[in-house]
Z-matrix of the N, CA and C atoms (Angstrom, degrees):
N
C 1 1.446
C 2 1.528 1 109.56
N 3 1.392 2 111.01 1 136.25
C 4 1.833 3 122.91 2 170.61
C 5 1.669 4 96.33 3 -95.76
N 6 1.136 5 83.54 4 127.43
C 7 1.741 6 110.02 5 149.01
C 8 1.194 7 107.83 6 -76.79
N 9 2.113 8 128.59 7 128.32
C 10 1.149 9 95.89 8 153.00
C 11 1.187 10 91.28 9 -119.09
N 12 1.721 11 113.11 10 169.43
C 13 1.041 12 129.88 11 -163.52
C 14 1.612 13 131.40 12 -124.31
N 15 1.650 14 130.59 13 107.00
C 16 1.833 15 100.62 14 -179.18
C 17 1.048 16 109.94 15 -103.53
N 18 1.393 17 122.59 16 162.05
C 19 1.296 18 133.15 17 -153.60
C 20 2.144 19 91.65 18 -137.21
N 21 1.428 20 101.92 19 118.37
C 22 1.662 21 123.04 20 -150.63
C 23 1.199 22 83.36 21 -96.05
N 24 1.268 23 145.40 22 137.39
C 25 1.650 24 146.85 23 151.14
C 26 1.516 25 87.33 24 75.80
N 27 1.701 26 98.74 25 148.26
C 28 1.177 27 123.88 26 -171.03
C 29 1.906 28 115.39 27 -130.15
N 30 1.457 29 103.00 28 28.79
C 31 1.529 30 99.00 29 -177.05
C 32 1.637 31 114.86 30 -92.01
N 33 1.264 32 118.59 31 -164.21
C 34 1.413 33 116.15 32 -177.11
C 35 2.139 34 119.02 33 -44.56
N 36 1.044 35 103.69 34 -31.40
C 37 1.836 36 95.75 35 -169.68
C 38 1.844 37 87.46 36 -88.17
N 39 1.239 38 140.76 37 -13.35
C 40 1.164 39 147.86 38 -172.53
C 41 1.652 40 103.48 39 -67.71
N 42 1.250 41 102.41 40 -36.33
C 43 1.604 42 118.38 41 -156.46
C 44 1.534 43 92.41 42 -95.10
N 45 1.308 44 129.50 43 -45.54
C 46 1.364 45 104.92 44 162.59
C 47 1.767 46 133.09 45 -89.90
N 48 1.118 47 117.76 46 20.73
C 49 1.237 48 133.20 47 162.96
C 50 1.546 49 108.24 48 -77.06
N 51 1.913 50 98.65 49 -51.39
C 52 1.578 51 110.55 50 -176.87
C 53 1.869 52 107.21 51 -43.26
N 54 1.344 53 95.56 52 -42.97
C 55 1.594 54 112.87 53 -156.78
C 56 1.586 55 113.36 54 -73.31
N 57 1.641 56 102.05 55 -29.59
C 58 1.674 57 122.50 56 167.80
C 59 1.629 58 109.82 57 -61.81
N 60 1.703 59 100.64 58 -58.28
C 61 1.447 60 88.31 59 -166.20
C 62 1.244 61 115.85 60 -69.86
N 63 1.692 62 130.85 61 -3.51
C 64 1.382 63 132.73 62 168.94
C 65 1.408 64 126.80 63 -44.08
N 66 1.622 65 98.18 64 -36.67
C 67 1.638 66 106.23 65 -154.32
C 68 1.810 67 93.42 66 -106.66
N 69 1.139 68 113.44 67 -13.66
C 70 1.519 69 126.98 68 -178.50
C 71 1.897 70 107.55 69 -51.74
N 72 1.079 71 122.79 70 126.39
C 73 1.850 72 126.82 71 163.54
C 74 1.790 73 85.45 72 -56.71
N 75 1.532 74 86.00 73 173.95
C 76 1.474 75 99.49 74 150.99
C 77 1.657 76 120.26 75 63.52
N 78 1.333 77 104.24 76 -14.54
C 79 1.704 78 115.29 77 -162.00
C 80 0.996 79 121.43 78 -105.46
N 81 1.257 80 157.08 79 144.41
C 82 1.146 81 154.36 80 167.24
C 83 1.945 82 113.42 81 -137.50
N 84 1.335 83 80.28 82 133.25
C 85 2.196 84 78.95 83 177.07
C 86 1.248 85 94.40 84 -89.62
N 87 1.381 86 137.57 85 148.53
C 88 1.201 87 153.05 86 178.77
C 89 1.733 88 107.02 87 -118.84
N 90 1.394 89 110.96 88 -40.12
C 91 1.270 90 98.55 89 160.97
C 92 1.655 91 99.61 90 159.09
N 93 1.313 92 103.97 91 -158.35
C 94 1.666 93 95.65 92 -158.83
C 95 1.777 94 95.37 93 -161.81
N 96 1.435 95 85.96 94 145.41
C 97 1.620 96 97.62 95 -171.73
C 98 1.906 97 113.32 96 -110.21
N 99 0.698 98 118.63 97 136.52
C 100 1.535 99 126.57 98 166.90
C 101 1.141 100 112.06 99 -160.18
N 102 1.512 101 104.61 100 167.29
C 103 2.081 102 123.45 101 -160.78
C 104 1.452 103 93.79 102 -70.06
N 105 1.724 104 106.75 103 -43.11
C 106 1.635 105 108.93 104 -160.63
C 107 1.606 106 101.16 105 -99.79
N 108 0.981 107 127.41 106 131.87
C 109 1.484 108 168.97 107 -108.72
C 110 1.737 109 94.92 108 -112.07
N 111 1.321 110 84.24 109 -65.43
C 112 1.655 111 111.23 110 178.71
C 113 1.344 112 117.41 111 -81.46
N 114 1.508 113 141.14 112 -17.30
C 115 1.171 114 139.50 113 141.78
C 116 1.406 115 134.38 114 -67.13
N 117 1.645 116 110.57 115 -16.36
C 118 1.738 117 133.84 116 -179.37
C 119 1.642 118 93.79 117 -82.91
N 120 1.429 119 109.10 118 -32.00
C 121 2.206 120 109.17 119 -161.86
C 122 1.430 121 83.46 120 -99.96
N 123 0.971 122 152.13 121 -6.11
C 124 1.742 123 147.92 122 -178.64
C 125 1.363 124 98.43 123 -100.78
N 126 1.213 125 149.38 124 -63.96
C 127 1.407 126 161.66 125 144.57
C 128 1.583 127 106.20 126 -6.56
N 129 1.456 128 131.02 127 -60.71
C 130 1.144 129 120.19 128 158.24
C 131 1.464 130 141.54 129 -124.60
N 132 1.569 131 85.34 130 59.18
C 133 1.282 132 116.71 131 165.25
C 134 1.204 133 122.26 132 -51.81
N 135 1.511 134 140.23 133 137.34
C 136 1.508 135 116.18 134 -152.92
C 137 1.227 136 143.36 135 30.75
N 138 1.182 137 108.40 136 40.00
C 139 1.629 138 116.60 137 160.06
C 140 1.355 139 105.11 138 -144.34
N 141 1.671 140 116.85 139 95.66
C 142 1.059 141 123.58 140 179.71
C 143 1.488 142 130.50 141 -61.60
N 144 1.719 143 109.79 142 -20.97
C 145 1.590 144 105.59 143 174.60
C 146 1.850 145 106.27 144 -77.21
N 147 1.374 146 134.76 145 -8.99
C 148 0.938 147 131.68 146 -169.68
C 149 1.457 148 127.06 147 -73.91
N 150 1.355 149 117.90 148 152.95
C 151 1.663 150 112.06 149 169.79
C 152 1.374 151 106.35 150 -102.56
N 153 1.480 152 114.86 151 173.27
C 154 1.369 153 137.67 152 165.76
C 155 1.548 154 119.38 153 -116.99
N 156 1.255 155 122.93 154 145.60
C 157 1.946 156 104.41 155 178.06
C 158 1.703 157 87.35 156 -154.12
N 159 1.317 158 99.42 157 -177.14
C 160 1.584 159 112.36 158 174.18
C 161 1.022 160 105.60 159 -167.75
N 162 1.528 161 113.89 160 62.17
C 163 1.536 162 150.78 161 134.10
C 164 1.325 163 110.52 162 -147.59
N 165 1.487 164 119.10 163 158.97
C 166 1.340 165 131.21 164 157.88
C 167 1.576 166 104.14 165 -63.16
N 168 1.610 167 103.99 166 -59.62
C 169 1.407 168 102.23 167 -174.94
C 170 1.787 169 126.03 168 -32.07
N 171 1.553 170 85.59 169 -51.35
C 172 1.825 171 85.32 170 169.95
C 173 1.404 172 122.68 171 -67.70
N 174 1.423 173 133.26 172 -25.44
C 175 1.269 174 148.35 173 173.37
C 176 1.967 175 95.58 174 -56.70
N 177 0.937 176 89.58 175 -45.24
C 178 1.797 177 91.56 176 -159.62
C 179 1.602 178 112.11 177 -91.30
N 180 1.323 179 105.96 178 5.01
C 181 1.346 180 93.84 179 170.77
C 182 1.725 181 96.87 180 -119.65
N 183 1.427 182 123.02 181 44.95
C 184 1.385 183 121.24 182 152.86
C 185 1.005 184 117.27 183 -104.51
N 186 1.203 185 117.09 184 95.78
C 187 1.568 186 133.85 185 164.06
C 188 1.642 187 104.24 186 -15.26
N 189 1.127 188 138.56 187 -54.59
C 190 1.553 189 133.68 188 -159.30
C 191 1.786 190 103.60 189 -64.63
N 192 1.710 191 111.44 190 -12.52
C 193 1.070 192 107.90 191 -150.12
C 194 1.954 193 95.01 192 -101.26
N 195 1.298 194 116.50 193 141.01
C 196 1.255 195 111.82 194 -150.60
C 197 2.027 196 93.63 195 -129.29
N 198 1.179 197 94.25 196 -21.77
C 199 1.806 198 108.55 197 -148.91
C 200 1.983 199 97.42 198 -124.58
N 201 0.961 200 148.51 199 124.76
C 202 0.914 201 121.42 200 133.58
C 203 1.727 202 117.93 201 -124.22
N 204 2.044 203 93.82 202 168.87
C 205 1.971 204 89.22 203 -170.08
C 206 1.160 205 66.43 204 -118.01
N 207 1.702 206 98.98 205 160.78
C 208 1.781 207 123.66 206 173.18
C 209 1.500 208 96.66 207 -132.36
N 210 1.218 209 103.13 208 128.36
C 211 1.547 210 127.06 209 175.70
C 212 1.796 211 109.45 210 -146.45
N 213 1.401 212 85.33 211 67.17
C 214 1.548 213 91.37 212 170.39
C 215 1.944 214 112.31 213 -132.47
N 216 0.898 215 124.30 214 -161.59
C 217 1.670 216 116.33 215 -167.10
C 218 1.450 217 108.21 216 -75.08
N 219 1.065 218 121.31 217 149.03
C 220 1.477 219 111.30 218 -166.62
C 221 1.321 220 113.52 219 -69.42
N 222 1.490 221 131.91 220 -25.29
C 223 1.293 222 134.78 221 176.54
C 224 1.576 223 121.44 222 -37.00
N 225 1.526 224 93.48 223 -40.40
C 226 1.521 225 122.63 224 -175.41
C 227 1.745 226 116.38 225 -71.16
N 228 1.329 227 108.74 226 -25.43
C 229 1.582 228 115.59 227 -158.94
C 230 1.715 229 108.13 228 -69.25
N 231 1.266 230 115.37 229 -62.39
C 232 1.944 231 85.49 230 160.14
C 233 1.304 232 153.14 231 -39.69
N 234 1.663 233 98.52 232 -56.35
C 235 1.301 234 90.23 233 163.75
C 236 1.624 235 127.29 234 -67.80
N 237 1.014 236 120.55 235 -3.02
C 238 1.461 237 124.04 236 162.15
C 239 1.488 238 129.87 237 -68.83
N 240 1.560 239 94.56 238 -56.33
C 241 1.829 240 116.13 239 -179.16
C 242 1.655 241 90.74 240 -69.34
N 243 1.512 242 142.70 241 -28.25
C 244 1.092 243 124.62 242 -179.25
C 245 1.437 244 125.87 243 -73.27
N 246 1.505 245 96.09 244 -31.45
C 247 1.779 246 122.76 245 166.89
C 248 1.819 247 105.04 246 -53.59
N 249 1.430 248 101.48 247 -61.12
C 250 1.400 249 100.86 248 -179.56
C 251 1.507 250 125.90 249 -63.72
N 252 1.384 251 126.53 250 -40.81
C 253 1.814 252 135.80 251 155.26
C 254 1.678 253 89.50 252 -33.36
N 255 1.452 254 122.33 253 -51.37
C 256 1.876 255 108.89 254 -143.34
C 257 1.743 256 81.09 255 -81.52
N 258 1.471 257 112.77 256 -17.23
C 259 1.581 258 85.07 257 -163.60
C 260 1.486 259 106.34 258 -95.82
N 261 1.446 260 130.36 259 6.87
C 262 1.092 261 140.87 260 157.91
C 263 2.079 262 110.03 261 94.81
N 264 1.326 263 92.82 262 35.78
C 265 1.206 264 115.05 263 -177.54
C 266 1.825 265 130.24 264 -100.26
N 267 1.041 266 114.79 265 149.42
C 268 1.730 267 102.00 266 -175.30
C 269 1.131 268 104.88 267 -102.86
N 270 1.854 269 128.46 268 146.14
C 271 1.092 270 108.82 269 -164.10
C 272 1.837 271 97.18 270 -144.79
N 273 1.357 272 102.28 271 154.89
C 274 1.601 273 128.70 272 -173.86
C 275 1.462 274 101.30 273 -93.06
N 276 1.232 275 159.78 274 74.70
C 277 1.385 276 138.22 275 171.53
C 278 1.325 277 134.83 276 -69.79
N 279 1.401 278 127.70 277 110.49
C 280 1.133 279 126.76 278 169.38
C 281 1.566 280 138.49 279 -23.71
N 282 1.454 281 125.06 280 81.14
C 283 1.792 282 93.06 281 -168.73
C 284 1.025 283 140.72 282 -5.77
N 285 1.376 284 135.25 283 136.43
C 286 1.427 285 109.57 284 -17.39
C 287 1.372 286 107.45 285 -98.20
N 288 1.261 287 124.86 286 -170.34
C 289 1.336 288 132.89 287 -149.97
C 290 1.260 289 94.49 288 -81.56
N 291 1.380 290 129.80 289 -76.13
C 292 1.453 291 145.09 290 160.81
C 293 1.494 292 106.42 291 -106.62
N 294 1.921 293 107.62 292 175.80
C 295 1.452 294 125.66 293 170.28
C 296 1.336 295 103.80 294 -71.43
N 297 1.833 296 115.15 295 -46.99
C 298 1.451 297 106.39 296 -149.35
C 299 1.602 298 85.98 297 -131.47
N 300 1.590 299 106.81 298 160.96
C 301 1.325 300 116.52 299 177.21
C 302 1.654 301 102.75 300 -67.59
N 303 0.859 302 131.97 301 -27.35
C 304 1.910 303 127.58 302 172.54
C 305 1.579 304 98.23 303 -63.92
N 306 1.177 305 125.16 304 -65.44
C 307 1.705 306 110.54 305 172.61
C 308 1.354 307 114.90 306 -42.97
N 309 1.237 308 131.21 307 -66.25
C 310 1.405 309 144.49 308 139.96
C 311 1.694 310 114.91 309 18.68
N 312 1.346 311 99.50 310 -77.43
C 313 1.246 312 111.22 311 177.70
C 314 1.749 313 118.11 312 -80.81
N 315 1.118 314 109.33 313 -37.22
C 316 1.265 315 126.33 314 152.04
C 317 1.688 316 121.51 315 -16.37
N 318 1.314 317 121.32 316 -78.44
C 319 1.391 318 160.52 317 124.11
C 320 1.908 319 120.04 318 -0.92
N 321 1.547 320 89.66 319 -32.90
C 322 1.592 321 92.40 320 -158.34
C 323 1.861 322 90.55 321 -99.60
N 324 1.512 323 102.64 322 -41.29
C 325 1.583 324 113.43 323 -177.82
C 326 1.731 325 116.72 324 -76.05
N 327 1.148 326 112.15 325 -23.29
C 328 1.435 327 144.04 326 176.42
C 329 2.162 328 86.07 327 -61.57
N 330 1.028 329 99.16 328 -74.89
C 331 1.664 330 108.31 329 -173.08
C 332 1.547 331 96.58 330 -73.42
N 333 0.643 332 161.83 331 -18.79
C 334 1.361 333 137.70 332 -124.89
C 335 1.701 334 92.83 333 -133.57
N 336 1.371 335 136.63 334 -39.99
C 337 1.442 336 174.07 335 114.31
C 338 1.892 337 79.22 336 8.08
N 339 1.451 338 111.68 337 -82.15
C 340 1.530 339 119.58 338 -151.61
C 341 1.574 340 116.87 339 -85.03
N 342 1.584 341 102.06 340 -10.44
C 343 1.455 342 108.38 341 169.00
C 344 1.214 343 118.20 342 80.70
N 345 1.484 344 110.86 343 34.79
C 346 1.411 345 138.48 344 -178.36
C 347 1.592 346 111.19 345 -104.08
N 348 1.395 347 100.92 346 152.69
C 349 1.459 348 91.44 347 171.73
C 350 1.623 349 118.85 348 -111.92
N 351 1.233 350 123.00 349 145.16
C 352 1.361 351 122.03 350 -154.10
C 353 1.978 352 103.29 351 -134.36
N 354 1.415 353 102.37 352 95.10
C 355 1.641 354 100.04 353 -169.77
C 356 1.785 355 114.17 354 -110.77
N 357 1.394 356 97.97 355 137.83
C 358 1.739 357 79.99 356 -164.21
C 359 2.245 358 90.75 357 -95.02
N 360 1.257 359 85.14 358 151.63
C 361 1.955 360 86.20 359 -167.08
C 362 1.731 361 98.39 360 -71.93
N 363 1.381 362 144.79 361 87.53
C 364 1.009 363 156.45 362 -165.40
C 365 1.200 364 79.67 363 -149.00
N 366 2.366 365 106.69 364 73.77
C 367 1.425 366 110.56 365 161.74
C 368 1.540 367 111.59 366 -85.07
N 369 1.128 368 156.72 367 4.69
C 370 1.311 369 158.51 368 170.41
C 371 1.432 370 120.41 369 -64.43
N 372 1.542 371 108.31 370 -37.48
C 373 1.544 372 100.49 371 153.38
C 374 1.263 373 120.90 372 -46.54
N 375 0.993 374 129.98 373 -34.78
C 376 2.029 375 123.61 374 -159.20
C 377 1.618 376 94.48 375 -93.63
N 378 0.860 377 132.31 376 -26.83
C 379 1.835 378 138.06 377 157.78
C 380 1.401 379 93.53 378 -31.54
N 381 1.878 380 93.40 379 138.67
C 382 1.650 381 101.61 380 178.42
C 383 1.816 382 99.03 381 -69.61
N 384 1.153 383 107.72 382 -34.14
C 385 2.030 384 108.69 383 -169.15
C 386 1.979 385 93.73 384 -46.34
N 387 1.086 386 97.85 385 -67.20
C 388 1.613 387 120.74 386 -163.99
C 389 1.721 388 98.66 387 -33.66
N 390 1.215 389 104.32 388 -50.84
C 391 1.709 390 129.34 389 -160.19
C 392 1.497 391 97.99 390 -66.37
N 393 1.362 392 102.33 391 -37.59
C 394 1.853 393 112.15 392 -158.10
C 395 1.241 394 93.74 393 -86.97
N 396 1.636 395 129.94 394 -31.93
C 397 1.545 396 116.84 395 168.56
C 398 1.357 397 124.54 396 -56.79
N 399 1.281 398 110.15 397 -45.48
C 400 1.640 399 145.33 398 -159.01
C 401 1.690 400 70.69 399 -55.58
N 402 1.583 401 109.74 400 -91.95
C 403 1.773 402 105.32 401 -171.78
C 404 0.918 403 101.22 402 -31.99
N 405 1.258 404 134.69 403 -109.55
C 406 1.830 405 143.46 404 -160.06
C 407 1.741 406 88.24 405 -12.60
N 408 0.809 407 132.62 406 -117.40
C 409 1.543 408 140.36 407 -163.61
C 410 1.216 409 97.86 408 -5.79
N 411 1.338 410 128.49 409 -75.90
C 412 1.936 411 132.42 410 167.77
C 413 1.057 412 111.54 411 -10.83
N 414 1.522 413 103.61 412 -70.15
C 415 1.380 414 119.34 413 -179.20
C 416 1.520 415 111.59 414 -27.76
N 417 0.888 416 122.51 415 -81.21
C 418 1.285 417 152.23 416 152.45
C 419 1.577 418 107.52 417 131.82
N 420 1.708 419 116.29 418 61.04
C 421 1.368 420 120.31 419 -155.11
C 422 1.902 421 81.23 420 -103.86
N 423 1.302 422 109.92 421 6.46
C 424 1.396 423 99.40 422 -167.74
C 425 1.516 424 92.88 423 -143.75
N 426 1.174 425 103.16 424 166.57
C 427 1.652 426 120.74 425 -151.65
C 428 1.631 427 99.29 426 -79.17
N 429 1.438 428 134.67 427 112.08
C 430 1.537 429 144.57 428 156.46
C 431 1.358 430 100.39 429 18.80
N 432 0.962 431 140.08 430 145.85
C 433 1.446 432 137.01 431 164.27
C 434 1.079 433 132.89 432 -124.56
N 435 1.547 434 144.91 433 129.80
C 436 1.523 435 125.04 434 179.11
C 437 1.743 436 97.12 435 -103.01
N 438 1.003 437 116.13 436 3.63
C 439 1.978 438 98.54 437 -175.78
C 440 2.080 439 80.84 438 -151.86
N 441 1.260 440 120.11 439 166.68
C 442 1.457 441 110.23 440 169.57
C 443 1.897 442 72.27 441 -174.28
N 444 1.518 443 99.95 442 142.84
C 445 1.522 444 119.10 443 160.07
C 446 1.629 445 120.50 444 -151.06
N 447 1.332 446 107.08 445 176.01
C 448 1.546 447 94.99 446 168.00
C 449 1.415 448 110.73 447 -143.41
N 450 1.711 449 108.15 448 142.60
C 451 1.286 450 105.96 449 170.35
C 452 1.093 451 119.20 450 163.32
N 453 1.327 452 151.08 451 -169.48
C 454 1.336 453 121.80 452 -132.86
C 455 1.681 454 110.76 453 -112.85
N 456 1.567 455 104.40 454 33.08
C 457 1.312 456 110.19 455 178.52
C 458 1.736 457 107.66 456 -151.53
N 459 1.199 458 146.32 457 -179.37
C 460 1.275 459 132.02 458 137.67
C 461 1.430 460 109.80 459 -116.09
N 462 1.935 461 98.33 460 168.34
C 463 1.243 462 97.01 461 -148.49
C 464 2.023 463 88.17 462 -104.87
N 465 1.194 464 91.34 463 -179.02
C 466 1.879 465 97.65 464 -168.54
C 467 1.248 466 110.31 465 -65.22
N 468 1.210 467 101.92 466 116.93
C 469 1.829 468 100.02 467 162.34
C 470 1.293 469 106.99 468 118.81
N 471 2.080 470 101.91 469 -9.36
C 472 1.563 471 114.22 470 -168.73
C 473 1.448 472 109.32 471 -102.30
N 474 1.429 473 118.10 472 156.89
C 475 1.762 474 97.85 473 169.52
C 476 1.761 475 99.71 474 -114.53
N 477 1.359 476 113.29 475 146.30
C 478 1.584 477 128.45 476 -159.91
C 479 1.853 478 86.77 477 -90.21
N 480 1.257 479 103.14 478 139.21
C 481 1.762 480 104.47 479 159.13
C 482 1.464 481 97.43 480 -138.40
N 483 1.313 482 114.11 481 156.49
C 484 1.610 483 131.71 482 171.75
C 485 1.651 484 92.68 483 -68.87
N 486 1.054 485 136.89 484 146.33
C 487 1.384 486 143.10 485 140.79
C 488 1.282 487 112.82 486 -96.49
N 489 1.553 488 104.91 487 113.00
C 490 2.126 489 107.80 488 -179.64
C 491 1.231 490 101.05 489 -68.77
N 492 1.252 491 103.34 490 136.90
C 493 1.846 492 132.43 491 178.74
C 494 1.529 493 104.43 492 98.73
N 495 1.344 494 130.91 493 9.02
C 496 1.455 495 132.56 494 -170.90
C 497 1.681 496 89.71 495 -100.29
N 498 1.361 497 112.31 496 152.26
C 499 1.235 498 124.81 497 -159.16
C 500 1.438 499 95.68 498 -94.71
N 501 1.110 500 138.67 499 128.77
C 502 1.373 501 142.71 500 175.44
C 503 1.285 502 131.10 501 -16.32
N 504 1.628 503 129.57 502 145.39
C 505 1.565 504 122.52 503 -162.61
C 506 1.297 505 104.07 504 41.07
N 507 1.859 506 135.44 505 30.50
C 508 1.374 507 106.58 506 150.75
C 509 1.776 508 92.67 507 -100.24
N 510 2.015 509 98.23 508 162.59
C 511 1.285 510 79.43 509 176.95
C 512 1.386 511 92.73 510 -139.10
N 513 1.470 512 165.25 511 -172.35
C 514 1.552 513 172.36 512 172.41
C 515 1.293 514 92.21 513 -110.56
N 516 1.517 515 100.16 514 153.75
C 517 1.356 516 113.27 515 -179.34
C 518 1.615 517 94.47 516 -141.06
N 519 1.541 518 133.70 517 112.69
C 520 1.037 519 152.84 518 160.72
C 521 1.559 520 129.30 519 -72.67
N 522 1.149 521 141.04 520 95.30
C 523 1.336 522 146.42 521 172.61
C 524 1.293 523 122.78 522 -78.60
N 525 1.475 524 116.63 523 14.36
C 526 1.602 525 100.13 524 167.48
C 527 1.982 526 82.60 525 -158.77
N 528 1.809 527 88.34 526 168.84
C 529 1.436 528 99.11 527 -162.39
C 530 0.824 529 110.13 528 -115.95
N 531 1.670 530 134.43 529 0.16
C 532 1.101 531 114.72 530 143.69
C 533 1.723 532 147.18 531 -123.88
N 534 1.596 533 103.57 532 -175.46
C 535 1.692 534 94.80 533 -158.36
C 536 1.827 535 103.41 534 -80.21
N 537 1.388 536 113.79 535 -12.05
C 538 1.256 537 128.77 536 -165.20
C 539 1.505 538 135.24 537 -109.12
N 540 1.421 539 99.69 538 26.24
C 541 2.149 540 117.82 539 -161.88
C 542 1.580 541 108.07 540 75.68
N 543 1.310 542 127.46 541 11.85
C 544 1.670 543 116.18 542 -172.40
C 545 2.031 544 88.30 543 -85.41
């Protein structure tokens, strides 16, 4: 079985999605939607089975199209992913999923209702670094946490630790101080 797939907005994270689903089995781009005309025909430039549109709406009523990713401004991402649930489509979302946890949830019941699958692209989890925190934190070699991230700084208010087996310049960022629910 082919997946096919449209790909909604055509800016920089668009272009490496384009470049993913190339090397993908199973996949097929079917084509790709944006406002500008001339950024949708540049986008699939050399790929002759592909379409161009400048609407989603037209993107989503091609039957071949089974999958779609949205990489357009986040303002936009509900009412889109809600467009895509009605059109009976599975969908990839561009960070972040929604603005607000009501879109959020919105989004999740929207898919979830039609038996779709609805994934927000928060590829850094599947990274061995990401994975190696995930344990350590389990572990519980590190202090309870109410917020935990990774990356190559910490954020205010947080204290940064190296996690051993994390691949260099990654660093954890911890939001609470202690190892015991305080």
């Amino acid at each position: 079985m082919t997946v096919g797939v449209g790909v909604i907005g055509t800016g920089f994270v668009a272009n490496m999605h384009l470049a993913a689903l190339g090397g993908l089995p199973g996949v097929r781009l079917v084509g790709v939607a944006d406002v500008d005309a001339g950024r949708a025909r540049a986008a699939i430039r050399g790929l002759p089975n592909a379409r161009g549109a400048t609407s989603a709406a037209e993107l989503l009523a091609w039957p071949e199209v089974d999958a779609c990713i949205v990489c357009t401004p986040n303002d936009t991402h509900v009412e889109l992913g809600l467009a895509i649930a009605r059109a009976g489509k599975h969908l990839l979302m561009e960070k972040p999923l929604a603005i607000s946890v009501d879109g959020a949830d919105a989004l999740v019941r929207a898919f979830d209702e039609r038996g779709l699958v609805l994934m927000g692209a928060h590829t850094h989890r599947f990274y061995d670094y990401d994975r190696t925190i995930k344990r350590t934190l389990d572990s519980g070699d590190i202090a309870r946490s109410s917020a935990a991230g990774s990356g190559r700084t910490g954020a205010p208010g947080c204290s940064t630790r190296v996690v051993p087996g994390v691949t260099c310049c990654t660093t954890v960022s911890i939001c609470s101080t202690s190892r015991h629910g305080g």
